[in-house]
N, C-alpha and C positions, 0 to 999 in steps of 0.2 A: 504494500500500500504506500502511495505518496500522496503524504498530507499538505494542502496548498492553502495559504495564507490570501485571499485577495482583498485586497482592502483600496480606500481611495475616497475623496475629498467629495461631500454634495454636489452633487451637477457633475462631478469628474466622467460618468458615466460608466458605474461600474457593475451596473446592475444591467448592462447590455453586455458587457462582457462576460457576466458570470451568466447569462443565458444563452452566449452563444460556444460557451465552452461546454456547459450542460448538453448542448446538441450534439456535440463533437463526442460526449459518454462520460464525461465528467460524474462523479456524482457530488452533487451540490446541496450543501448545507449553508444553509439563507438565515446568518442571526436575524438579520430584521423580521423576516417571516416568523422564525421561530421567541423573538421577543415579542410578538402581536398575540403570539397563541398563547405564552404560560402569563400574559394578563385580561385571559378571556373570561367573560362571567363565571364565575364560581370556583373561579382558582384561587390560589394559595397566594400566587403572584398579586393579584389584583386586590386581594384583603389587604396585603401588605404594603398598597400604592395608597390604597385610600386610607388608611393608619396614618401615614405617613404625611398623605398632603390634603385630607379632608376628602366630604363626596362631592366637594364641587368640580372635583375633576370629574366627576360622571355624567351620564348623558340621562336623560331621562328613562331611559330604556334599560341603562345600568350598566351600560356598557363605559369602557373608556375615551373619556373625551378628549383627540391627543391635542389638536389644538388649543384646550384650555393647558392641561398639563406642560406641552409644549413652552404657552407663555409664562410661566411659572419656571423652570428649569432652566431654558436658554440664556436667560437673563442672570441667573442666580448660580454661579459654579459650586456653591455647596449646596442648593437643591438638587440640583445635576449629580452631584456625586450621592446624595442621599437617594437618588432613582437607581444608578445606575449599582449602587452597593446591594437593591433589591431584585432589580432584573440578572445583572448576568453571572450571579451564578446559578439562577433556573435554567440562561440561556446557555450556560457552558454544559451544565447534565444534559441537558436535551441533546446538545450537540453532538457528545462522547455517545450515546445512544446508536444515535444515525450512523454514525464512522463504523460504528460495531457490528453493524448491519450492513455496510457498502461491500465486503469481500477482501481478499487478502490481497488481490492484484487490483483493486479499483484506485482512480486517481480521483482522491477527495477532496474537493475545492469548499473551503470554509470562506465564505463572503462575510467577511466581518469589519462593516467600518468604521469603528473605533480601534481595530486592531494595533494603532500606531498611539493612542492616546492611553491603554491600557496595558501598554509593553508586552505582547501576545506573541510577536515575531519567533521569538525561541522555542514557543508548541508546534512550530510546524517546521517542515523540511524546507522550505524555500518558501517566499511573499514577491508576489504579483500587484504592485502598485500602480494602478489606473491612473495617468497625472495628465491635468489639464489647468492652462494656468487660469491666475484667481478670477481675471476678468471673463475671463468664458464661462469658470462658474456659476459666476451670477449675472452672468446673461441669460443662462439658460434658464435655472431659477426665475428668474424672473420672467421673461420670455416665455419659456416651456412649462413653467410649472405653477404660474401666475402669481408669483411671490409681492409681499412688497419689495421694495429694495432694503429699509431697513429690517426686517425677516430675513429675509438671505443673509446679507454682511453678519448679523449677527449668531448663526447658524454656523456659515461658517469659520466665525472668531471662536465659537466654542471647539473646534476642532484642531485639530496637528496642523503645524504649515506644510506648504509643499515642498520645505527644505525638510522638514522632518520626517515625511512620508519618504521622500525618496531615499533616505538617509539608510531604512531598513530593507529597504529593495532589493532581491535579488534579480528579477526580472521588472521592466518599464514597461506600459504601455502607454504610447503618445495617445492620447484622444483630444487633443485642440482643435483637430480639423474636423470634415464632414465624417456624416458615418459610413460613407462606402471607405475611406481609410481606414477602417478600424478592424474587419472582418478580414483583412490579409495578416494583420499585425497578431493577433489573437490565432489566426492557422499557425505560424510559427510557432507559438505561445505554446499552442497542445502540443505539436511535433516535439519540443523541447521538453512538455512535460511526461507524452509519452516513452519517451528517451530513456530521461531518468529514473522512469516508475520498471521499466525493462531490467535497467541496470543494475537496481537496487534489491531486484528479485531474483539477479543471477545469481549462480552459486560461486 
């Protein structure tokens, strides 16, 4: 098994890359996806979120409201680390779960981006850092994903810079330009990760 690290900056676009590595046979473990489930109604996770920050982060429905939570946290780096000290290590169990079930020759791609902010790089075999620079980021945010502007900036302040992200990097992927650049960059990417996952199971 080789364990892959892929992480990278809001807007970097790194949630295209870990889909089109999934296609390639990857198997892909999504912390975000997997932080959405262990704070779904009637979890453990989610008693522990509204403990923590009231139930006005909830929705009428009872579900979690992330944009109230959201504005609560981004702003507040000891809120943020008060969330984050209750989500991931439900998301790290979940995670170890899925690995355990991928196979002994599968190449398993952990999408996790905080990876750079929670010093993660040393649990995996090599990291896949998606880097686009700041201002494309919050282009696109804003642009793509209808952000304010001060939403974005701010989103991305709470985050690693892109000297930092690159800094753990074993492999780059440029994503500044269009997306048809990005599906040649990402074939090398698996060639290179199936490589190593070959090599690593030689005798």
């Amino acid at each position: 098994m080789l364990k892959v690290g892929l992480t990278g900056g809001i807007g970097a676009g790194k949630s295209e890359v870990s889909r089109l590595l999934a296609s390639y046979g990857a198997v892909l473990v999504d912390a975000d996806k997997i932080a959405r489930e262990v704070v779904e109604p009637g979890t453990l996770g989610l008693a522990a979120v509204v403990e923590a920050f009231g139930s006005e982060i909830l929705t009428a429905e009872g579900t979690l409201d992330r944009p109230a939570l959201g504005s609560i946290v981004f702003s507040d780096p000891e809120r943020l680390a008060t969330l984050n000290a209750i989500v991931h290590p439900l998301v790290g169990a979940r995670s170890q779960e899925l690995e355990k079930e991928a196979g002994p020759d599968a190449v398993v791609v952990h999408d996790v981006p905080l990876l750079t902010e929670n010093e993660l790089a040393p649990l995996y075999d090599l990291v896949i850092v998606v880097d686009a620079a700041p201002e494309t980021q919050l282009d696109r945010l804003v642009r793509l994903r209808g952000m304010a502007e001060s939403e974005a900036r701010a989103r991305m302040s709470a985050q690693a810079t892109r000297e930092q992200r690159r800094a753990i990097a074993d492999l780059v992927v440029d994503n500044d330009g269009p997306l048809e650049d990005l599906e040649p960059q990402v074939r090398e990417v698996w060639a290179e990760l199936t490589r190593r996952a070959a090599a690593a199971d030689a005798p």
